[in-house]
N, C-alpha and C positions, 0 to 999 in steps of 0.2 A: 140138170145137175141135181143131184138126191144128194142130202143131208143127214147122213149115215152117222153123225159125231151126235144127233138127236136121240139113237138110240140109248146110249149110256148116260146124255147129261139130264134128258126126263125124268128117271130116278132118281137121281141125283138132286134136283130142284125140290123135287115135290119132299124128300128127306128136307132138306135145308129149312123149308116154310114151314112144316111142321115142327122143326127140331129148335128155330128162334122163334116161331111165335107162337108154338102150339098151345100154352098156357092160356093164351089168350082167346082162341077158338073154343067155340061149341064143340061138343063132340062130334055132331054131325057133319060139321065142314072139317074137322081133321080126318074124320075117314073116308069123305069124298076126295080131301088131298092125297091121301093116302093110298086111296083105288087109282083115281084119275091120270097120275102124271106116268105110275109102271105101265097100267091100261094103256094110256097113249103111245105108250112105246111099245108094247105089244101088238098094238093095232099097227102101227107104221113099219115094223120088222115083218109083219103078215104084208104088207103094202108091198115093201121091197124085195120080199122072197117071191112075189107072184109079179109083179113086174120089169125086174131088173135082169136084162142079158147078163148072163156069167161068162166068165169073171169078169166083173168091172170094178175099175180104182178110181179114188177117190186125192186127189193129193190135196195139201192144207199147204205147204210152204216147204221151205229149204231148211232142214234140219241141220248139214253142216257142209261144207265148201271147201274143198281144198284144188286150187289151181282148177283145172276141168272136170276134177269128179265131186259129184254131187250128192248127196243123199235126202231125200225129201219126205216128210212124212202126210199120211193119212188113213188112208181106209180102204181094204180092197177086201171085194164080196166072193169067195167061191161057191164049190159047193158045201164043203164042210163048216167052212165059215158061216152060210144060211142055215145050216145046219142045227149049229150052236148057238146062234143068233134065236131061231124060233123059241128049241129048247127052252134055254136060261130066261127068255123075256115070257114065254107063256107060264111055265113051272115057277116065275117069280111071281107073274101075276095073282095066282091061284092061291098061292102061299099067304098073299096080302090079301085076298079074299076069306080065306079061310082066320087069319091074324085079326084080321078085324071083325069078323063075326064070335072067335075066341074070347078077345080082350074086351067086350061090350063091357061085362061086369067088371 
């Protein structure tokens, strides 16, 4: 099983640690936070676009129930979907790359 819900919450943490503690970090460990956790999910969207059979889903749980019909939610990979997956995590990366070599001064 792959952990597909990793791609959006990577960014998401590494903002958060930055965004309550940054005050208190060096600058140098805020833009290793800052590189590291989009990086990581960039690296892992590379991970799952070269190893994952298309399409595969991902379910989390039962979103709502009525009598026999179900609807579940989670994660499901196509093509387009890896697509936009590389896209937005590599072009975000880069962006944070480029952001923090701006923002030095």
């Amino acid at each position: 099983m792959h952990l597909l819900w990793l791609i959006p919450v990577l960014p998401l943490v590494g903002c958060t640690i930055n965004g309550l503690f940054g005050k208190r970090f060096p600058t140098s460990l805020i833009k290793t936070i800052a590189l590291a956790f989009p990086g990581a999910s960039m690296v892992y969207a590379w991970y799952l676009a070269l190893t994952v059979q298309l399409p595969y889903f991902e379910t989390h749980g039962v979103w709502m129930r009525a009598g026999d019909f179900t609807i579940n939610y989670g994660f499901q990979l196509d093509q387009l979907s890896v697509l936009m997956m590389l896209v937005v995590t590599t072009i975000g990366f880069v962006i944070h790359v480029y952001a923090t070599g701006y923002m030095e001064h």
